[in-house]
C-alpha positions in Angstrom: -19.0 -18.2 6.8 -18.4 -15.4 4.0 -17.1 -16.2 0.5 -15.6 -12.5 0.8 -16.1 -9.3 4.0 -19.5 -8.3 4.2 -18.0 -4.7 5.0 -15.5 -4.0 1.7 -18.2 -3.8 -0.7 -18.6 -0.2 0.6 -15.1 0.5 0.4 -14.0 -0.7 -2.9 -17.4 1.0 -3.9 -18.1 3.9 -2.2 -21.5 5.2 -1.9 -23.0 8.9 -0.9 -24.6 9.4 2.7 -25.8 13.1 3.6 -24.7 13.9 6.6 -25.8 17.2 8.3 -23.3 20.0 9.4 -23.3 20.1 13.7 -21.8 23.6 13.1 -24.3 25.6 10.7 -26.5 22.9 9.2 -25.5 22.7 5.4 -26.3 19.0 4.2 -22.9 17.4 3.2 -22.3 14.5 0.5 -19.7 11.9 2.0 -18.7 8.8 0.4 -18.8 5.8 2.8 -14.8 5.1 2.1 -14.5 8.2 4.0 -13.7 8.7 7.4 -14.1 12.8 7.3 -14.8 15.4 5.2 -14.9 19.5 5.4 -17.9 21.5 5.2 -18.1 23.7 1.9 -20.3 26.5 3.9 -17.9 26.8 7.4 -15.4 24.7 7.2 -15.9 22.7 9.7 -14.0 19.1 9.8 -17.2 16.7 9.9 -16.4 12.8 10.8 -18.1 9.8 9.6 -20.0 8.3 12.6 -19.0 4.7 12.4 -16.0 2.7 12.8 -14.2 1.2 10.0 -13.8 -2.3 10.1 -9.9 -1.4 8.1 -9.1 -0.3 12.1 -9.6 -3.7 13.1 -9.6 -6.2 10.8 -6.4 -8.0 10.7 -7.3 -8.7 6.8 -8.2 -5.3 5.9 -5.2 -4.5 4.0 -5.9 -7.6 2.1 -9.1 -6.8 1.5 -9.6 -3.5 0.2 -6.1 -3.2 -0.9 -2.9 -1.2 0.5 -3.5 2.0 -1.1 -6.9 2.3 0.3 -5.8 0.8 3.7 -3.4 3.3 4.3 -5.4 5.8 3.0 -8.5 4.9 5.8 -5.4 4.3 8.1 -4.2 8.0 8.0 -7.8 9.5 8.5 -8.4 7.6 11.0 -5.1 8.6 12.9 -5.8 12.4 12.0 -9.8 11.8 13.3 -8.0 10.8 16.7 -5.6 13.5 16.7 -8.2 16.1 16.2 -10.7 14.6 18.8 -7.8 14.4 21.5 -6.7 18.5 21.0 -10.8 19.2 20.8 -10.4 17.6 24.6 -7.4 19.1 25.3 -8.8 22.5 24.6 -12.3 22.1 26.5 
């Protein structure tokens, strides 16, 4: 198997993806320990696109350590609060 998760190396060291605003195009910097970020031009709340492993992993707290966990824990919970009012409201 793994000597340690194949996944937490991009946690514990976060690296910067550009991601595109959907809303007026401005290229965003986002760290991959990130699960959102706001857009400096609009405003606009823009998500990462992938799921963390720290939703599932039953180590994850373990792994990338409790401060972090919670932290990832909390945007993910607020990621699913917005996406459930943004179908609420359409």
């Amino acid at each position: 198997m793994f000597d340690k998760c194949p996944g937490s190396g991009l946690i514990k060291t976060p690296t910067i993806k550009l991601k595109t605003c959907p809303q007026c195009g401005e290229r965003i910097e986002m760290f991959s320990n990130e699960l959102q970020t706001q857009c400096p031009k609009c405003g606009l709340a823009v998500f990462d696109d992938l799921a963390s492993c720290v939703q599932w992993c039953k180590w994850a707290e373990e792994c990338v350590g409790t401060e972090m966990y919670q932290k990832l824990k909390k945007q993910a919970a607020e990621k699913a609060q917005a996406e459930s009012s943004e179908a609420k409201n359409s």
